[in-house]
C-alpha positions as CSV (number, residue, x, y, z in Angstrom):
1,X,271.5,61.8,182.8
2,X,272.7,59.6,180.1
3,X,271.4,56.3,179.4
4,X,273.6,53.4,179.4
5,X,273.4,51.1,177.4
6,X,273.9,47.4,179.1
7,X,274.1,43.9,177.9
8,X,273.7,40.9,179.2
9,X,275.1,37.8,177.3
10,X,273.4,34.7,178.7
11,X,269.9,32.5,178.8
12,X,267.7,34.9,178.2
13,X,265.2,37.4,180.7
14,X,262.1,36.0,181.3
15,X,259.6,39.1,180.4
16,X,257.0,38.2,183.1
17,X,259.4,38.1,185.7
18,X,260.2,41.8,185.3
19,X,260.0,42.7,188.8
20,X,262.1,46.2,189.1
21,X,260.3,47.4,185.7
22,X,263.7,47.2,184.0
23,X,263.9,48.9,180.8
24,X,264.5,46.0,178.2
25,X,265.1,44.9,174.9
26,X,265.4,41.1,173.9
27,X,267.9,39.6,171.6
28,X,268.8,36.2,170.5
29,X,271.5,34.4,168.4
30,X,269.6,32.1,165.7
31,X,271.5,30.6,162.7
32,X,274.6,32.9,163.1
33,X,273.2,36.4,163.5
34,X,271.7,38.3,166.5
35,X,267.5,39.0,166.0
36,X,265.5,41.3,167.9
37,X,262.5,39.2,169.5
38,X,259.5,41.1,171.2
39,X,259.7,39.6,174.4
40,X,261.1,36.7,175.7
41,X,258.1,34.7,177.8
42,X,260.0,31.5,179.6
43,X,257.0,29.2,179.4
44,X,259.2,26.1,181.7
45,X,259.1,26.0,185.7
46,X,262.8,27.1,185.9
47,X,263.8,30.6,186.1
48,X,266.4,31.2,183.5
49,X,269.6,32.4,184.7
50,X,269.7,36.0,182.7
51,X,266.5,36.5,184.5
52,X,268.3,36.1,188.1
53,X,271.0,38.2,186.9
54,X,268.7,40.8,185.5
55,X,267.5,41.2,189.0
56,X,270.7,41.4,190.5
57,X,271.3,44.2,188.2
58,X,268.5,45.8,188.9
59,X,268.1,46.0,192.0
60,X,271.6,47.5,192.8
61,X,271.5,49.8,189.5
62,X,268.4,51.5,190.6
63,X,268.3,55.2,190.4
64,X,270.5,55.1,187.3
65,X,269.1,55.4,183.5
66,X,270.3,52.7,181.9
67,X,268.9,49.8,179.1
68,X,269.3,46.4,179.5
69,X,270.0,44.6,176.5
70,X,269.3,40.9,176.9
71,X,271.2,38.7,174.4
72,X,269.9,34.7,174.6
73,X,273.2,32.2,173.6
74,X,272.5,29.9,175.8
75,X,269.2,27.7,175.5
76,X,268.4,27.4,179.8
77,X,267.6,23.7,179.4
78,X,270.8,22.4,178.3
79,X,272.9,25.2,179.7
80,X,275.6,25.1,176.7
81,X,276.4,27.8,173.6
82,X,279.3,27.7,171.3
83,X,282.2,30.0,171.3
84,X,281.1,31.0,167.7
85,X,277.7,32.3,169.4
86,X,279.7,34.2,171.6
87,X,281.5,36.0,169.2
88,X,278.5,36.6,167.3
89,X,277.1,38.9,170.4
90,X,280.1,40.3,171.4
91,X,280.3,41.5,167.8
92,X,277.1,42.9,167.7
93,X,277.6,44.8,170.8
94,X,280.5,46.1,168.9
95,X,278.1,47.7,166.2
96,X,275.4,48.5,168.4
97,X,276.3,51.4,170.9
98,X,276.7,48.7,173.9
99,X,278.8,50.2,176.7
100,X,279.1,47.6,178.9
101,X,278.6,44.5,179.1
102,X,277.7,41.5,181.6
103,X,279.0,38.0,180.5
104,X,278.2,35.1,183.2
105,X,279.8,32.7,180.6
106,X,283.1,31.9,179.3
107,X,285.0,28.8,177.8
108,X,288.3,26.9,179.5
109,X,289.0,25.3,176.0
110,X,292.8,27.0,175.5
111,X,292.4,27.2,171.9
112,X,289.5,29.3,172.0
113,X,291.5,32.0,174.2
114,X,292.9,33.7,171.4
115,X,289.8,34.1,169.4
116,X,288.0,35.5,172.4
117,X,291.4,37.9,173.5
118,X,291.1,39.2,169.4
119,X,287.4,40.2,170.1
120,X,287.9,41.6,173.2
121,X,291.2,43.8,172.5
122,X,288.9,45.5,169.2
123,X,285.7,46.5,172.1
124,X,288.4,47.8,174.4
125,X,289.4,49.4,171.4
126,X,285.9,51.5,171.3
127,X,285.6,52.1,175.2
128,X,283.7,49.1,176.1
129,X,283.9,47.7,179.4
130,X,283.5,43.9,180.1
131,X,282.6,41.9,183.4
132,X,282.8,38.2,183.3
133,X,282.3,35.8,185.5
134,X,285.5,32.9,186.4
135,X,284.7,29.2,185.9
136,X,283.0,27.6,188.7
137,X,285.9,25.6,189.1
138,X,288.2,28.5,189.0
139,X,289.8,27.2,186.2
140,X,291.3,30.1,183.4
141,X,288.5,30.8,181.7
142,X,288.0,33.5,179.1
143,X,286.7,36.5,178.7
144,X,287.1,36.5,182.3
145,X,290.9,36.2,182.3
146,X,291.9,38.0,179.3
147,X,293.9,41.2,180.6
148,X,291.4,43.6,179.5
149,X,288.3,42.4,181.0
150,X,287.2,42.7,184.8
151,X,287.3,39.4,185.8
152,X,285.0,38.4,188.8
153,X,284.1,35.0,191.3
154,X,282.3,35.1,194.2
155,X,283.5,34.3,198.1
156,X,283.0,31.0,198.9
157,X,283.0,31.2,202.5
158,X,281.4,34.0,203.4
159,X,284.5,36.2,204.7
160,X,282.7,39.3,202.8
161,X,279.1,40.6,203.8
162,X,276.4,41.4,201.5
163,X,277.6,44.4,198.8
164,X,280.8,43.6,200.0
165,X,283.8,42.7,197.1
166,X,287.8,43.1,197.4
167,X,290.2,43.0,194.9
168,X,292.9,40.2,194.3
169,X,296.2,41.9,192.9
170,X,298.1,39.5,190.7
171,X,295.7,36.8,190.7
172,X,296.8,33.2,188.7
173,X,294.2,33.5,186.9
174,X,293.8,36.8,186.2
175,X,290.8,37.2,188.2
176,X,290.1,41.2,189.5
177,X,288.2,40.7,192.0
178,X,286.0,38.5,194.9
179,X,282.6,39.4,195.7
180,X,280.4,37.7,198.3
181,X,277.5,37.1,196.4
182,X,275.1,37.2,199.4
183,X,272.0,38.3,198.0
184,X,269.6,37.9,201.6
185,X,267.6,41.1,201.0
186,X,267.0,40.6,197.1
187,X,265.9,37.2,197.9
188,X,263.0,38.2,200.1
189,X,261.6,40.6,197.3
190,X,261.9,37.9,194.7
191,X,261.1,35.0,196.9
192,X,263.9,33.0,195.2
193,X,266.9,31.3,196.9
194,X,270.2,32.9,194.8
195,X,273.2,30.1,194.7
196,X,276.7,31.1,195.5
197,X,278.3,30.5,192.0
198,X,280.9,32.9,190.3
199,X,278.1,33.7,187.6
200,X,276.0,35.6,189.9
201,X,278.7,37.6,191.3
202,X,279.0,39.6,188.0
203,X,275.6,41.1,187.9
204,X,276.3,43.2,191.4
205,X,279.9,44.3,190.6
206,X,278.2,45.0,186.5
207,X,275.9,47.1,188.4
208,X,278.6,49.1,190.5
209,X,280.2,49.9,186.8
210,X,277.2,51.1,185.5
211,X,276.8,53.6,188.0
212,X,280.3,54.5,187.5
213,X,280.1,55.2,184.2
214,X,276.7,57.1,184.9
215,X,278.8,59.4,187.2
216,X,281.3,60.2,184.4
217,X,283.9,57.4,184.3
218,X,284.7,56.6,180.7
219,X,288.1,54.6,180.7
220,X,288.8,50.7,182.3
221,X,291.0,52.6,184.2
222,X,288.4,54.8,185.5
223,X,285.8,52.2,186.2
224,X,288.6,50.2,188.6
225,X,290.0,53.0,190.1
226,X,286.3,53.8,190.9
227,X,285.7,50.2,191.9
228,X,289.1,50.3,194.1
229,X,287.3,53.3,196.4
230,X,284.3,51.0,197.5
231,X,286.4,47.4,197.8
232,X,286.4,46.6,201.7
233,X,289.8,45.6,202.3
234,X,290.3,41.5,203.8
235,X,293.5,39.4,203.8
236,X,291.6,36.5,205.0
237,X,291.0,36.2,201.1
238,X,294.9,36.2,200.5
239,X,295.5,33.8,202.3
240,X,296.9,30.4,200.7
241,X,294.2,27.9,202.3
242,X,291.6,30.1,201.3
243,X,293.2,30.2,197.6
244,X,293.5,26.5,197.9
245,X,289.9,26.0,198.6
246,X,288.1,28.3,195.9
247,X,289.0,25.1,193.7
248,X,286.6,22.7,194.3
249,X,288.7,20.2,192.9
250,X,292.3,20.8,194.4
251,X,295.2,18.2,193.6
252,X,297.9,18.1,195.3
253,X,299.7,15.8,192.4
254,X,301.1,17.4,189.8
255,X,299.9,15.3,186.6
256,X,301.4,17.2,184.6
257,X,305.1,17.1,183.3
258,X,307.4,19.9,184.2
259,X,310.6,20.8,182.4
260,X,313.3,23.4,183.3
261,X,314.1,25.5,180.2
262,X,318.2,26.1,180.6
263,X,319.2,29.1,178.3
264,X,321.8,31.9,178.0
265,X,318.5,33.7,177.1
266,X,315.9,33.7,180.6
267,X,313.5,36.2,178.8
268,X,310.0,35.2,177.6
269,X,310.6,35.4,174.1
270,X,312.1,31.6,174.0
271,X,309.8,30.4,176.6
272,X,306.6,31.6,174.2
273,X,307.6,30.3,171.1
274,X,308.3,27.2,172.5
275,X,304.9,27.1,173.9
276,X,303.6,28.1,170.6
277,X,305.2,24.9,169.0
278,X,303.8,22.8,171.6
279,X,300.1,24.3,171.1
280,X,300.4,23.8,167.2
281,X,301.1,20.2,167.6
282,X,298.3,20.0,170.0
283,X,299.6,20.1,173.7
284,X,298.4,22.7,175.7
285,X,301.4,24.1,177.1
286,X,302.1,26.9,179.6
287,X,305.1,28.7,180.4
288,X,306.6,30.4,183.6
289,X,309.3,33.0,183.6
290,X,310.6,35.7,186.1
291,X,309.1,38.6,184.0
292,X,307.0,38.7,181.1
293,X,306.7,41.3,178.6
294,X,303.9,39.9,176.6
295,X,300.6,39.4,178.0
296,X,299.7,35.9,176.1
297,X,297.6,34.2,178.4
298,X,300.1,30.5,178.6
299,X,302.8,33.1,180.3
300,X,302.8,33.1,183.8
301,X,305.0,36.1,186.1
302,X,306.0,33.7,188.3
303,X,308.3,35.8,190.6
304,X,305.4,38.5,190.6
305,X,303.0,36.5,191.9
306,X,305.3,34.4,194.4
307,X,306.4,37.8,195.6
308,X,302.4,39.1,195.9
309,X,301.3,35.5,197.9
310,X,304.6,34.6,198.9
311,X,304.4,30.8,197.1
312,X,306.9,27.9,197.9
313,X,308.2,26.5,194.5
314,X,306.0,23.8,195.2
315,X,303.0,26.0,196.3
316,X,303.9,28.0,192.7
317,X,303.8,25.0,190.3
318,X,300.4,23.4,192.4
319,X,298.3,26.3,191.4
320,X,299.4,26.4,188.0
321,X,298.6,23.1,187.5
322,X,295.0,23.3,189.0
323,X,294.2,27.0,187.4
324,X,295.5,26.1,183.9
325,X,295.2,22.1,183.7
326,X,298.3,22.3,181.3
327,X,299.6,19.5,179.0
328,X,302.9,20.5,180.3
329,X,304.8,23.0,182.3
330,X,307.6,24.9,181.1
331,X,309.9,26.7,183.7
332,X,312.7,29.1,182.4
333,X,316.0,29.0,184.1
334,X,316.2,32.4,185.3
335,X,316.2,32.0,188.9
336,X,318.2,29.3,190.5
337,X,317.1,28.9,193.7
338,X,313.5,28.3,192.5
339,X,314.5,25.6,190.0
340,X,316.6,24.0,192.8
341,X,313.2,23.9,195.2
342,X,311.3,22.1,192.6
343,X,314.6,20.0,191.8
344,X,314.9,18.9,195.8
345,X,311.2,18.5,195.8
346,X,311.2,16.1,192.9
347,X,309.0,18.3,190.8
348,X,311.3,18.5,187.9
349,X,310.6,15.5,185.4
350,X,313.8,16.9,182.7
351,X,316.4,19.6,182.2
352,X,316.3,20.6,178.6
353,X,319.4,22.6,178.4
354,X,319.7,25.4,174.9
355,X,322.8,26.1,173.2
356,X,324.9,24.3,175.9
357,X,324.1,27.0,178.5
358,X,325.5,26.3,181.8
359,X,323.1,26.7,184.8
360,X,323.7,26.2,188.9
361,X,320.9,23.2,188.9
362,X,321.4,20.8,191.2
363,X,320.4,17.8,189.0
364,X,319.5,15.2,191.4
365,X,319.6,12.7,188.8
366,X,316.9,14.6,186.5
367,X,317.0,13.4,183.1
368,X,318.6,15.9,180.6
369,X,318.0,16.7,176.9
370,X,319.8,19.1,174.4
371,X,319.0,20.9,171.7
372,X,319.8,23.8,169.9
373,X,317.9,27.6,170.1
374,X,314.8,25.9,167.7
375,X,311.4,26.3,169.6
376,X,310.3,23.6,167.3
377,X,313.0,21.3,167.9
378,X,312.8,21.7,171.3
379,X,309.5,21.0,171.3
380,X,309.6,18.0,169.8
381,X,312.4,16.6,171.2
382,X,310.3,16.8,174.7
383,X,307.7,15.3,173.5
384,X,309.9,12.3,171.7
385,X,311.2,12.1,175.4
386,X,307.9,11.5,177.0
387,X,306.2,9.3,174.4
């Protein structure tokens, strides 16, 4: 059987805590390259978190030839790495024969999205598949929400039983799956209580994908449709309450200015360079159009996903705002009857209408701006408007 090759990005394994005899090598980032250590021997009383996750692994994975490749970022004391570290491993893996690999780590900061979605297009690029755990907020959070990357968080209230997981189709945040991350029998042969956080759901699923790919599935494709044939199906997980309460910290306010986007034009190509503007000048800005054919993270399928959890407008714009934390929320005009929701609703903070294009809106006394088809203009004549 062919060995694969597996690593995980994180805090380190603990060499005396190798209780499935896993077959490991140890890595760590220092001064901006990756160096082979011997071993890595945690000499404080807490048990890193690589080490947890290399049990999870192993203990699921058994049976299967495989190498775990352990790559320290993260020092376990202060629980922080930089997104350059990051890079730095994900690069290596790219040079080093990795097949797949385990990240429980990630960064919400929107400007480093692109850098991470460059890195992670070029190992899709060489058939290398990536689970990553979701923010423990369940904020966007990247690698796990980039498009090409198997994005996981655990259940939160115990719907799913232990090895259970289910996929979430059209997911704000780009998230692939739920798993329960109920770990009762591995606890009692490592004597350790495992928490219910997002980060130790990607161990299990990483597991199922390296047996996967030990059975002869090459391709992302593969790997889900592989994944799909174990998932145990539950709309309790669907459900908008239950949606609502994976974020810890819910608001129901929307902070957050929104603007309706009136053009001739209702594609996404206005709506993205706009949002480009906006992010150049330092505003983290997201937009929402009917369709989407670009898969830029700040773009948001809104009738997709309204269709897939059947979303008031209101419902729509609250999880935006609490997945993305934007600067400020764009909404093309492209659907009437969902710009006249948020308009009733008092959601709507200003019309900014393109090219004098006419539109159905039922203004309810929003304020209204003009400008001409000039993402840049436009941008800044918004932001005039609010400051």
């Amino acid at each position: 059987m062919k060995k694969i090759r597996v690593a995980i990005i994180d805090d380190g394994i603990d060499s005396n805590l190798n209780y499935f005899n896993a077959n490991i090598k140890y890595y760590e980032v220092l001064n901006h390259e990756v160096l082979h250590i011997a071993e890595l021997n945690d000499k404080t009383a807490i048990t890193s978190h690589g080490t947890v996750c290399s049990w999870i692994f192993s203990n699921y994975c058994q049976g299967v030839h495989y190498e775990l490749i352990s790559i320290k970022i993260i020092d376990p004391m202060v629980k922080k790495t930089s997104i350059d570290d990051l890079i730095i491993a994900l690069n290596w893996c790219s040079q080093n024969d990795i097949q797949l690999i385990c990240m429980s780590i990630g960064t919400t900061y929107y400007k480093d999205f692109e850098k991470i979605t460059n890195i992670v297009d070029n190992l899709v690029d060489k058939g290398i598949i990536m689970t990553a755990a979701c923010n423990n907020d369940n904020l966007i959070s990247f690698p796990a929400s980039a498009k090409k990357v198997i994005g996981v968080r655990c259940d939160y209230s115990d719907f799913l039983g232990e090895e259970e997981f289910t996929f979430i189709d059209d997911d704000i945040g780009n998230i692939n799956l739920v798993s329960s991350c109920n770990y009762e029998k591995l606890e009692k042969i490592v004597k350790v209580k495992i928490a219910k956080f997002n980060s130790f759901a990607v161990p299990y699923i990483g597991a199922l994908i390296c047996k996967s790919l030990a059975n002869g599935c090459i391709s992302l494709n593969e790997v889900l449709s592989s994944l799909k044939m174990r998932e145990t199906q539950n709309t309790e997980l669907k459900k908008i309450n239950y949606l609502k309460g994976a974020f810890p910290h819910w608001k129901e306010e929307i902070e957050a200015p929104v603007v309706a986007v009136i053009s001739n034009d209702t594609g996404s190509k206005l709506i993205k360079d706009i949002c480009i503007q906006f992010h150049k000048l330092g505003f983290y800005a997201v937009g929402m159009c009917n369709e989407i054919d670009d898969d830029k993270f700040y773009l948001i399928p809104s009738k997709k996903i309204r269709g897939t959890f059947l979303y008031s407008a209101r419902e729509m714009i609250n999880f935006v705002h609490n997945a993305y934390q934007p600067d400020l929320l764009l909404v093309i005009g492209s659907d009437d009857d969902f710009l006249n929701q948020l308009a009733i609703e008092k959601i709507l903070d200003v019309r900014m209408y393109i090219d004098k294009a006419e539109e159905n809106l039922l203004a309810y006394s929003i304020p209204c701006l003009n400008s001409n088809y000039d993402a840049k203009a436009i941008a800044q004549s918004v932001i005039d408007y609010f400051q």
